[in-house]
PDB file of N, CA, C and O in Angstrom:
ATOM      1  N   UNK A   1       4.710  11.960  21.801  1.00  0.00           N
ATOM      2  CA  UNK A   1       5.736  11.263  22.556  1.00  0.00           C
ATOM      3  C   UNK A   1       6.881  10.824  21.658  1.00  0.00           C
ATOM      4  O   UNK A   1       8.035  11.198  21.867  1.00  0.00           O
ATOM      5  N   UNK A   2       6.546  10.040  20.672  1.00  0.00           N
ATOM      6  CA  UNK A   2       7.591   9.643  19.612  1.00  0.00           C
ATOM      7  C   UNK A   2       7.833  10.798  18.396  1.00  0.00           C
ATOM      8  O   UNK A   2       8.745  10.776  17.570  1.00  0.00           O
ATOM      9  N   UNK A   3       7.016  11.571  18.487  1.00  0.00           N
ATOM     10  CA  UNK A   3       7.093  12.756  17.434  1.00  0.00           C
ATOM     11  C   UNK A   3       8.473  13.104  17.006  1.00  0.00           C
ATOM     12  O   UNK A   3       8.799  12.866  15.843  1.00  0.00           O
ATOM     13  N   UNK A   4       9.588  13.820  18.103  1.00  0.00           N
ATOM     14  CA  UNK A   4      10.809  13.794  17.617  1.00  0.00           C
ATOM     15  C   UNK A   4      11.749  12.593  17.356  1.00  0.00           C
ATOM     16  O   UNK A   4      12.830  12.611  16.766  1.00  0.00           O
ATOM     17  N   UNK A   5      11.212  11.718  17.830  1.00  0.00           N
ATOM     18  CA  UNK A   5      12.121  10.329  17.803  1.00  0.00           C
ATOM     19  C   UNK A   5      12.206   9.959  16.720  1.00  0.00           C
ATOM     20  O   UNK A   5      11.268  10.099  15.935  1.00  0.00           O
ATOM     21  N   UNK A   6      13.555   9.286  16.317  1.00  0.00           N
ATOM     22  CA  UNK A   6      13.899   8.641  15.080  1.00  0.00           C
ATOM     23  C   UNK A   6      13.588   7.163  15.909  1.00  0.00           C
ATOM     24  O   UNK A   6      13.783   6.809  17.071  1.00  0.00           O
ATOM     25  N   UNK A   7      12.882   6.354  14.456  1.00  0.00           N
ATOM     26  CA  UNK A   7      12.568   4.994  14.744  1.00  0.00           C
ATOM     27  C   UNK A   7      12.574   4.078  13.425  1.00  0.00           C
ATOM     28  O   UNK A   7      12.411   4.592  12.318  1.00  0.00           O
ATOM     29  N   UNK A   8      12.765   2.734  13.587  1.00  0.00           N
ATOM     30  CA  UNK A   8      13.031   1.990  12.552  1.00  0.00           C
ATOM     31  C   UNK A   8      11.670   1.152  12.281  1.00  0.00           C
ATOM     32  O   UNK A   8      10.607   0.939  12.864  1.00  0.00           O
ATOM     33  N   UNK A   9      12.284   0.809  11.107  1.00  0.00           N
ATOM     34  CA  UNK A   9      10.364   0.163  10.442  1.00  0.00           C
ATOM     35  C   UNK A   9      11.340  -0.334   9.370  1.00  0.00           C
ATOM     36  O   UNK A   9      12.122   0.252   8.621  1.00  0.00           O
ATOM     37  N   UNK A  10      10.851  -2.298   9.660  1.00  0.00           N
ATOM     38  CA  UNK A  10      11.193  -3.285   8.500  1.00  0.00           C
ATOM     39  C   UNK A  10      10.676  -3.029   7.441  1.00  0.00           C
ATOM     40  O   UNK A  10       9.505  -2.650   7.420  1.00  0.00           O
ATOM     41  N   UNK A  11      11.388  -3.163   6.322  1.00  0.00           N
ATOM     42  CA  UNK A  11      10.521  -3.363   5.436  1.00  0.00           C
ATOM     43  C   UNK A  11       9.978  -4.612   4.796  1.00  0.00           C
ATOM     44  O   UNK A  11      10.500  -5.556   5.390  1.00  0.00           O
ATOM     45  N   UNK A  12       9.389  -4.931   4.112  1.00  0.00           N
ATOM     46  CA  UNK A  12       9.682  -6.249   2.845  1.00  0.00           C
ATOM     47  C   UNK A  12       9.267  -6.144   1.819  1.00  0.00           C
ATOM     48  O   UNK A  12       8.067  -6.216   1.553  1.00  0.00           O
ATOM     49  N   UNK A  13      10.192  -5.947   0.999  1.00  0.00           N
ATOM     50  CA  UNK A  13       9.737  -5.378  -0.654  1.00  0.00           C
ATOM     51  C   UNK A  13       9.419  -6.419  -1.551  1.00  0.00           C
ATOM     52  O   UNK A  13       9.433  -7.609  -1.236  1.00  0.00           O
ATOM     53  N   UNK A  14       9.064  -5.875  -2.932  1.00  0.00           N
ATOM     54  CA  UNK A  14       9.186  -6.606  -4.039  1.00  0.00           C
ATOM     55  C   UNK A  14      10.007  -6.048  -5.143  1.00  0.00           C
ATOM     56  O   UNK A  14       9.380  -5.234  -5.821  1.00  0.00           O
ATOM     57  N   UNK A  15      11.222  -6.254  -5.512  1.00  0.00           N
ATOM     58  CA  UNK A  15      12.098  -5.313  -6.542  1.00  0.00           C
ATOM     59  C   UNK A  15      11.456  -5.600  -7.924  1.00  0.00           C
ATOM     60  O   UNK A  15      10.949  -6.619  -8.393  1.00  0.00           O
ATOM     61  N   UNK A  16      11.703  -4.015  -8.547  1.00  0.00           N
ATOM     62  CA  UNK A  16      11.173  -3.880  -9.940  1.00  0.00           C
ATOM     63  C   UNK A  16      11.133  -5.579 -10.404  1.00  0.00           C
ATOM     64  O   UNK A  16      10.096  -6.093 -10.822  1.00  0.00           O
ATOM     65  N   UNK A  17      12.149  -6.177 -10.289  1.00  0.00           N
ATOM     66  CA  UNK A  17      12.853  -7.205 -11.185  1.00  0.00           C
ATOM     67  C   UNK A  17      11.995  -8.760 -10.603  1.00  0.00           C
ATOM     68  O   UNK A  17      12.015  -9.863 -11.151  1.00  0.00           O
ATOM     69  N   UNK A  18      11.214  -8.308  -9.199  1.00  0.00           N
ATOM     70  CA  UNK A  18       9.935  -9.396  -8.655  1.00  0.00           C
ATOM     71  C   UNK A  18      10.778 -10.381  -7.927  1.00  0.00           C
ATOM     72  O   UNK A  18      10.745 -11.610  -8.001  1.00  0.00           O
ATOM     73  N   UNK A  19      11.830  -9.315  -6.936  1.00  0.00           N
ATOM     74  CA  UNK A  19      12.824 -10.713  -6.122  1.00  0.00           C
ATOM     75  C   UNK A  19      12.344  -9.677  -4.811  1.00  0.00           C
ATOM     76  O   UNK A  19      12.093  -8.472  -4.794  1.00  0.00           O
ATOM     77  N   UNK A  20      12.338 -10.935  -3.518  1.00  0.00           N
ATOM     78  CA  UNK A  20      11.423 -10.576  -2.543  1.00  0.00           C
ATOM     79  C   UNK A  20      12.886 -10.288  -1.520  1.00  0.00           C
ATOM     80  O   UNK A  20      13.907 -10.968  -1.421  1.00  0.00           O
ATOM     81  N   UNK A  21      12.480  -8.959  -0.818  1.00  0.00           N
ATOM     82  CA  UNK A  21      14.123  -8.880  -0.156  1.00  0.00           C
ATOM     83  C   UNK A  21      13.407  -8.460   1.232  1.00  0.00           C
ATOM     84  O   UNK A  21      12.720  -7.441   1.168  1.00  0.00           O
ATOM     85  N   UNK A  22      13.499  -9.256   2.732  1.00  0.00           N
ATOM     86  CA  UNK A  22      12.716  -9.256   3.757  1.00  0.00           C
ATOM     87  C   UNK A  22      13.901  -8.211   4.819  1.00  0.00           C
ATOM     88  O   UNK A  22      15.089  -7.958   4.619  1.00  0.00           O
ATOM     89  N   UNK A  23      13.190  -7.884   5.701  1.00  0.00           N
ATOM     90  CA  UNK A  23      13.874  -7.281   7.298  1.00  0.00           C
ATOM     91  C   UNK A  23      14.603  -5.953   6.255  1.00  0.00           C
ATOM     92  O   UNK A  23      15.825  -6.039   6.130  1.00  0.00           O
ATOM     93  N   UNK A  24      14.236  -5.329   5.871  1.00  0.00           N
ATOM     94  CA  UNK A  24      15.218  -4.185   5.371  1.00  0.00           C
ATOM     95  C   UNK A  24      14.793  -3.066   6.468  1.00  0.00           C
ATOM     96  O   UNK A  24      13.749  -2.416   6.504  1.00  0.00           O
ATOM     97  N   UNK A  25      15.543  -3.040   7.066  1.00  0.00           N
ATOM     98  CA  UNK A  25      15.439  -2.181   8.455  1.00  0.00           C
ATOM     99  C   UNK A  25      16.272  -0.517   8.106  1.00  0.00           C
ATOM    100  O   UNK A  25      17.498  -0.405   8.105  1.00  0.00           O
ATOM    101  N   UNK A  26      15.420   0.523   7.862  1.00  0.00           N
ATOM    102  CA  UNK A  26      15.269   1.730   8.127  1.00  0.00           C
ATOM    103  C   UNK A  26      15.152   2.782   8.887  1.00  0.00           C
ATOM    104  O   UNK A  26      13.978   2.922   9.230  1.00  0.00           O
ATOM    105  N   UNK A  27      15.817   3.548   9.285  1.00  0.00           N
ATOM    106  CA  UNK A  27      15.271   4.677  10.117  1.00  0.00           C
ATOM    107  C   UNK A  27      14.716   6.142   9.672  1.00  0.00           C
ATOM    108  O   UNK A  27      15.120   6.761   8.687  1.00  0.00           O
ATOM    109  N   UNK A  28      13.901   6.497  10.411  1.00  0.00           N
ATOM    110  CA  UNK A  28      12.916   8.081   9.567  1.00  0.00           C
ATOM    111  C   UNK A  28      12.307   8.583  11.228  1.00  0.00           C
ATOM    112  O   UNK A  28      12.300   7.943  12.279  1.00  0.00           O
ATOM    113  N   UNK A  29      11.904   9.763  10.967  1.00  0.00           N
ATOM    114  CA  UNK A  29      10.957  10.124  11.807  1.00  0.00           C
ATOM    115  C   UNK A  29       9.146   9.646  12.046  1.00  0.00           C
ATOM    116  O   UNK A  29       8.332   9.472  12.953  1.00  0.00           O
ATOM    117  N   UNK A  30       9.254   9.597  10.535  1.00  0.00           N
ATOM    118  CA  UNK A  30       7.744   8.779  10.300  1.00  0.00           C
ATOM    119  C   UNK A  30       8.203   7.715   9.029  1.00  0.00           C
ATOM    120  O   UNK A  30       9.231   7.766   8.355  1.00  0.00           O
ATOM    121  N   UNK A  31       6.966   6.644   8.939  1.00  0.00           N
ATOM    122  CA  UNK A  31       6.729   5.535   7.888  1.00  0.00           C
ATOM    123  C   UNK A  31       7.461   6.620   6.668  1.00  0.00           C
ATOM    124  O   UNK A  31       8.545   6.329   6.161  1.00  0.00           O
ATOM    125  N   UNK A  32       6.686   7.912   6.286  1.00  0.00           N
ATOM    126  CA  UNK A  32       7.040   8.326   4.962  1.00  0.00           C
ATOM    127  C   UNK A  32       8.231   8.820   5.101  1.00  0.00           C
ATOM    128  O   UNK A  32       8.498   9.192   3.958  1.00  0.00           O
ATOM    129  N   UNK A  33       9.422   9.149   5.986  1.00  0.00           N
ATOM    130  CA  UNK A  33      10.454   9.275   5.668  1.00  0.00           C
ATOM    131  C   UNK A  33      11.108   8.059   5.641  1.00  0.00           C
ATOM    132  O   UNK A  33      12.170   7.944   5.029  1.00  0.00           O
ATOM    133  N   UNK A  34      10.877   7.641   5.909  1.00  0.00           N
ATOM    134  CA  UNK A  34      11.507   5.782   6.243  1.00  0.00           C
ATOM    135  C   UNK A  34      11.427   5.431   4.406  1.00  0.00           C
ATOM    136  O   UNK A  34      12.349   5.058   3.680  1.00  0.00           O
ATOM    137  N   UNK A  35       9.932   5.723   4.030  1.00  0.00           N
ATOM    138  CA  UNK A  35       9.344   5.140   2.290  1.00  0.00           C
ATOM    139  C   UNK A  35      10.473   6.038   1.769  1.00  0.00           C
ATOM    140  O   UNK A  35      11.455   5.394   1.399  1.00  0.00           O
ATOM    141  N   UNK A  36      10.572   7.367   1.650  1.00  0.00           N
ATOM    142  CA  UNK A  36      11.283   7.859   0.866  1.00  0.00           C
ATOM    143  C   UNK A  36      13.089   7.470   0.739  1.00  0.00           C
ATOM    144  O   UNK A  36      13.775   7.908  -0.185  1.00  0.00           O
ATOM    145  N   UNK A  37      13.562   6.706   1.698  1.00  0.00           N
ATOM    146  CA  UNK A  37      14.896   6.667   1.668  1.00  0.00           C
ATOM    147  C   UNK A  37      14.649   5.312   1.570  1.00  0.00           C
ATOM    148  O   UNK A  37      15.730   4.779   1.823  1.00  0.00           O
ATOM    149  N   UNK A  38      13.946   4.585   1.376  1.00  0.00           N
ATOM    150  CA  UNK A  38      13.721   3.076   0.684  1.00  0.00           C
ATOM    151  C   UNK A  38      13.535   3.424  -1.090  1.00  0.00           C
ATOM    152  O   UNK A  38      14.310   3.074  -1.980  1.00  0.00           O
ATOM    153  N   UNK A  39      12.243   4.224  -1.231  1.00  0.00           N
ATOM    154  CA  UNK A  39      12.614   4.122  -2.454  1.00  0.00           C
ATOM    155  C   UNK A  39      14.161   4.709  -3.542  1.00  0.00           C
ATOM    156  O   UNK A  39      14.453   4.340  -4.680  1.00  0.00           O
ATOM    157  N   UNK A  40      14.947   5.797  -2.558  1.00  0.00           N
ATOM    158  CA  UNK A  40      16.198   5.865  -3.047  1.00  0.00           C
ATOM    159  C   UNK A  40      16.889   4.625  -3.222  1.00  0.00           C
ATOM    160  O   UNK A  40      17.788   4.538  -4.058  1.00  0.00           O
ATOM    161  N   UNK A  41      16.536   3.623  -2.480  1.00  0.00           N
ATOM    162  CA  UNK A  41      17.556   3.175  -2.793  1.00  0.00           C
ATOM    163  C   UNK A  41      16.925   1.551  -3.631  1.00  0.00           C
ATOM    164  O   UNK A  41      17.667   0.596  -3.861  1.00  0.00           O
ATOM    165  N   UNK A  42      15.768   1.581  -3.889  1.00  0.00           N
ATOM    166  CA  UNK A  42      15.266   0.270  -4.356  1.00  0.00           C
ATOM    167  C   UNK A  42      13.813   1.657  -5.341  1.00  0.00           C
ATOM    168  O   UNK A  42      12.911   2.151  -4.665  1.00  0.00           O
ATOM    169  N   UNK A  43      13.903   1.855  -6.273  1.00  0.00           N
ATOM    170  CA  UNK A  43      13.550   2.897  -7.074  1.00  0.00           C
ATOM    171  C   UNK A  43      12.295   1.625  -7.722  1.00  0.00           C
ATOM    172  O   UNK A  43      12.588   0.517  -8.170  1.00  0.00           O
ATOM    173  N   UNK A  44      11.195   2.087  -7.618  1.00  0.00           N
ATOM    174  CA  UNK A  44       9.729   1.013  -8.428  1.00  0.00           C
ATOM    175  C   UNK A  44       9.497   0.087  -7.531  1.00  0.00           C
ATOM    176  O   UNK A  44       8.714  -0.815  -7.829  1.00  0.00           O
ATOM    177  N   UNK A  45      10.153   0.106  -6.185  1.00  0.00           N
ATOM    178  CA  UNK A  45       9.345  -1.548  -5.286  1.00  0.00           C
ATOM    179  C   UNK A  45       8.116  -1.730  -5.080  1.00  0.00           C
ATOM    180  O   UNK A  45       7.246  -0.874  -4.920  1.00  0.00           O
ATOM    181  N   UNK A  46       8.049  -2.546  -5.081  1.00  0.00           N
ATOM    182  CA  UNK A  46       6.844  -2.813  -4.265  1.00  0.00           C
ATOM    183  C   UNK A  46       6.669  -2.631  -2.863  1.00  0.00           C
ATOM    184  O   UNK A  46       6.946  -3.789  -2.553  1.00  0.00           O
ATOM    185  N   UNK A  47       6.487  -2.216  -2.047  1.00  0.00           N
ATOM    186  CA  UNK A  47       6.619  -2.579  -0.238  1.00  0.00           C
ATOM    187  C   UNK A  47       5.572  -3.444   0.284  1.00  0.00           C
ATOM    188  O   UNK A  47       4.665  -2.955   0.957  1.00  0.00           O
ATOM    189  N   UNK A  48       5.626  -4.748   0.016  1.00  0.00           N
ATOM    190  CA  UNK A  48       4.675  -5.601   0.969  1.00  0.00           C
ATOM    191  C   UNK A  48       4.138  -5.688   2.149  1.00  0.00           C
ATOM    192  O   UNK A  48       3.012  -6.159   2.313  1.00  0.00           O
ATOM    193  N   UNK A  49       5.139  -5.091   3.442  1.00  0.00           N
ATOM    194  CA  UNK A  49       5.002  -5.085   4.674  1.00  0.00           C
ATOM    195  C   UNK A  49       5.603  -3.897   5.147  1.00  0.00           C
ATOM    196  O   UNK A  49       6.096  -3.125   4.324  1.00  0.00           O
ATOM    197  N   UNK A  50       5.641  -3.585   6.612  1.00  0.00           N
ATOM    198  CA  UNK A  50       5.715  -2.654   6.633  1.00  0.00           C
ATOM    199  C   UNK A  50       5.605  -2.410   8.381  1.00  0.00           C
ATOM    200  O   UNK A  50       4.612  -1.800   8.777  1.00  0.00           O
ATOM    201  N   UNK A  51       6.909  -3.021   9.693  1.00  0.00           N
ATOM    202  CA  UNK A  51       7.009  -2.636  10.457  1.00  0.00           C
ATOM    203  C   UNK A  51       7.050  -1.976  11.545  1.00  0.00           C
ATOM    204  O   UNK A  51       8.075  -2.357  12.110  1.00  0.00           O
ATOM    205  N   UNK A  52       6.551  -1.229  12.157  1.00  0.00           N
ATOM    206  CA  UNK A  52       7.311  -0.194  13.119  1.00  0.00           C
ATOM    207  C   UNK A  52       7.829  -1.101  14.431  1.00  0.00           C
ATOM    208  O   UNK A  52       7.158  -2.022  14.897  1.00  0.00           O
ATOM    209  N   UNK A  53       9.309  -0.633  15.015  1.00  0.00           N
ATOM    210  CA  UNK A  53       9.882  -0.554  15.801  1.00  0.00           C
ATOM    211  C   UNK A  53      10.087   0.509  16.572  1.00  0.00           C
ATOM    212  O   UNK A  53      10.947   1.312  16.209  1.00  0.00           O
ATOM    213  N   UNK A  54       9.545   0.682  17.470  1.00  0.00           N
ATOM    214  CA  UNK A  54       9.887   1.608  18.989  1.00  0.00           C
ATOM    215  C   UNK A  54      10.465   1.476  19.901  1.00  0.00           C
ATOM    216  O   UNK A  54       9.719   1.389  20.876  1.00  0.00           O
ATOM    217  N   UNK A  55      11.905   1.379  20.231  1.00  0.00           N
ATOM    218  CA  UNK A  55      12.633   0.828  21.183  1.00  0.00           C
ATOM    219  C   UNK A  55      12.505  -0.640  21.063  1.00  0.00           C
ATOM    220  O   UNK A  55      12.996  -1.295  20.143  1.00  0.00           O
ATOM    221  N   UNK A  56      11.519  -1.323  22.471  1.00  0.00           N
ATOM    222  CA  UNK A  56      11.670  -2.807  22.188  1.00  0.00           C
ATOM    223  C   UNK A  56      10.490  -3.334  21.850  1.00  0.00           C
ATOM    224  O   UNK A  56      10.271  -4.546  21.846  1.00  0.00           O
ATOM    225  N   UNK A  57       9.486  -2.264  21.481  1.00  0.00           N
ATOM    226  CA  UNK A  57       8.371  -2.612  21.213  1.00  0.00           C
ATOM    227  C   UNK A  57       7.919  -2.620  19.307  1.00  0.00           C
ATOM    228  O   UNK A  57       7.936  -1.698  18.493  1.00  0.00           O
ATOM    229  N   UNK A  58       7.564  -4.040  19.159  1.00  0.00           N
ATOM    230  CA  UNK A  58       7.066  -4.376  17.214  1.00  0.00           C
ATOM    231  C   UNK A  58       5.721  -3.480  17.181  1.00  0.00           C
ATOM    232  O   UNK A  58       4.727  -4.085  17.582  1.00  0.00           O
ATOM    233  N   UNK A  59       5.579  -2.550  16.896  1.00  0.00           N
ATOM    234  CA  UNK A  59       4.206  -2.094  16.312  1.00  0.00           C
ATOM    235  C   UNK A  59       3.785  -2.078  14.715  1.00  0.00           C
ATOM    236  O   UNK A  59       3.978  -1.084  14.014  1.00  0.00           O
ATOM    237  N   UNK A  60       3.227  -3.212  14.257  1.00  0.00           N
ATOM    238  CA  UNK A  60       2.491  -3.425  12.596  1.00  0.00           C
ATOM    239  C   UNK A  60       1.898  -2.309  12.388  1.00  0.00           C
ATOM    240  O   UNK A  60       0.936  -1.997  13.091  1.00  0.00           O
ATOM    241  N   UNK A  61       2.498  -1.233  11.066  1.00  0.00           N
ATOM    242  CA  UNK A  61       1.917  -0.480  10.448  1.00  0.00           C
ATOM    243  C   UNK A  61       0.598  -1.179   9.643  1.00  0.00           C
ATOM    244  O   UNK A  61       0.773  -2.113   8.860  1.00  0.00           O
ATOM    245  N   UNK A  62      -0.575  -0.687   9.893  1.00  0.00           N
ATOM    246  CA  UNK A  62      -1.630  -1.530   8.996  1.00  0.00           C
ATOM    247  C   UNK A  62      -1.348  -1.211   7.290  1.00  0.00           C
ATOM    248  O   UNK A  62      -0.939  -0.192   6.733  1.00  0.00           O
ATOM    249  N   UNK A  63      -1.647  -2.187   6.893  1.00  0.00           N
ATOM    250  CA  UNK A  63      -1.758  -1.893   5.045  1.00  0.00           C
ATOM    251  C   UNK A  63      -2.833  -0.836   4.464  1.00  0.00           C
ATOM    252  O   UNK A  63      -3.571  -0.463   5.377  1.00  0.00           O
ATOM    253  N   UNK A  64      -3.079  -0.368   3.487  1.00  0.00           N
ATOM    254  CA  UNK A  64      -4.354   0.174   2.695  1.00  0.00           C
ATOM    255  C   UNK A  64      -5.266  -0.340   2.909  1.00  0.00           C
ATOM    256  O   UNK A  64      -6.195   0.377   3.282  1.00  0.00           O
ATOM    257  N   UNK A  65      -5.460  -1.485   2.823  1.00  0.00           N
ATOM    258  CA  UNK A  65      -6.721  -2.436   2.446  1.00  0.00           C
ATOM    259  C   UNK A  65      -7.009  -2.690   3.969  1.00  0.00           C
ATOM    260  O   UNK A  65      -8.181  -2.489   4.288  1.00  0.00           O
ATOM    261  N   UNK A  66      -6.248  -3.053   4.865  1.00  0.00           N
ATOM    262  CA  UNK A  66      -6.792  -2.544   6.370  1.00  0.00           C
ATOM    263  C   UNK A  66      -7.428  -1.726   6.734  1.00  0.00           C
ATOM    264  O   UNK A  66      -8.330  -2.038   7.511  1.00  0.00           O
ATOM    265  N   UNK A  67      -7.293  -0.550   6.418  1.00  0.00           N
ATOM    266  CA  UNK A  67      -7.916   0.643   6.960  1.00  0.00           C
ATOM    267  C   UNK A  67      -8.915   1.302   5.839  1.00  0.00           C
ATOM    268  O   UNK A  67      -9.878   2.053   5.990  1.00  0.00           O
ATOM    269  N   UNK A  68      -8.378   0.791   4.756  1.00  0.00           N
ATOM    270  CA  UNK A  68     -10.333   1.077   4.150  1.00  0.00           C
ATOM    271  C   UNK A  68     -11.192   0.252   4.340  1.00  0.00           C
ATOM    272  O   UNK A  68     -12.335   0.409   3.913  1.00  0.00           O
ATOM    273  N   UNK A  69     -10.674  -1.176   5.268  1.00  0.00           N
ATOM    274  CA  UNK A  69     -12.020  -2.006   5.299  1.00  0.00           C
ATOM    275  C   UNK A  69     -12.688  -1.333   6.511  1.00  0.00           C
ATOM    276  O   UNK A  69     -13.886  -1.415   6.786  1.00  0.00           O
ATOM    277  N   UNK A  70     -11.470  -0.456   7.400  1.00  0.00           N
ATOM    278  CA  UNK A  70     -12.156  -0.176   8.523  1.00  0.00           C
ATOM    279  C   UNK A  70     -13.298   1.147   8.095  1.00  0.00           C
ATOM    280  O   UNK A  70     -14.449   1.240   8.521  1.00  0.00           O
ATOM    281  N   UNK A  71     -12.644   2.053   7.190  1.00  0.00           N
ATOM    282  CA  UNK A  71     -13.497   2.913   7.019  1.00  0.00           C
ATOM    283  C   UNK A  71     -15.029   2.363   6.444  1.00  0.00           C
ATOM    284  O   UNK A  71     -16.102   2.880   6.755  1.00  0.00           O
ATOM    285  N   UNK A  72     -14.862   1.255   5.582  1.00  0.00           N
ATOM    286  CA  UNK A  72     -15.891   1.157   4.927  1.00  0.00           C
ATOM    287  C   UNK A  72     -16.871   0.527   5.677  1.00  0.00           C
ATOM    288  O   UNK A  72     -18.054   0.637   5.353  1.00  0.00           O
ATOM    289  N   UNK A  73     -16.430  -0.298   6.904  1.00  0.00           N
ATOM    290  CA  UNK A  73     -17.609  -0.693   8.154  1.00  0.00           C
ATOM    291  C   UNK A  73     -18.264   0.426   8.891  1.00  0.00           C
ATOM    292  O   UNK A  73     -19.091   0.186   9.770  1.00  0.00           O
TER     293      UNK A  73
END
């Protein structure tokens, strides 16, 4: 359904330099095109969080540690 859709996903980083920069709002087809034109432009961040927006709907991308706790149950 969203497959061709371009959609935005906040970010909230941590810059090389350890200054916290919130709502950095992106657009991609998926999370990893969204990551790749974040890290152009903030090169070593960190990404703390991690949004999706679908029209008017907030959908939370889960973290790593989310979804290996799920695997590991």
């Amino acid at each position: 359904m969203f497959s061709d859709a371009i959609v935005k996903y906040a970010f909230r980083i941590r810059t090389r330099s350890g200054s916290i920069v919130e709502n950095l709002m992106i657009h991609g087809r998926d999370e990893i095109e969204a990551q790749k034109k974040l890290r152009q432009m903030y090169p070593r961040c960190q990404i703390v969080d991690c949004i999706c927006h679908r029209g008017g709907v907030r959908v939370p991308v889960p973290s790593f540690e989310e979804v290996a706790s799920l695997i590991v149950r």
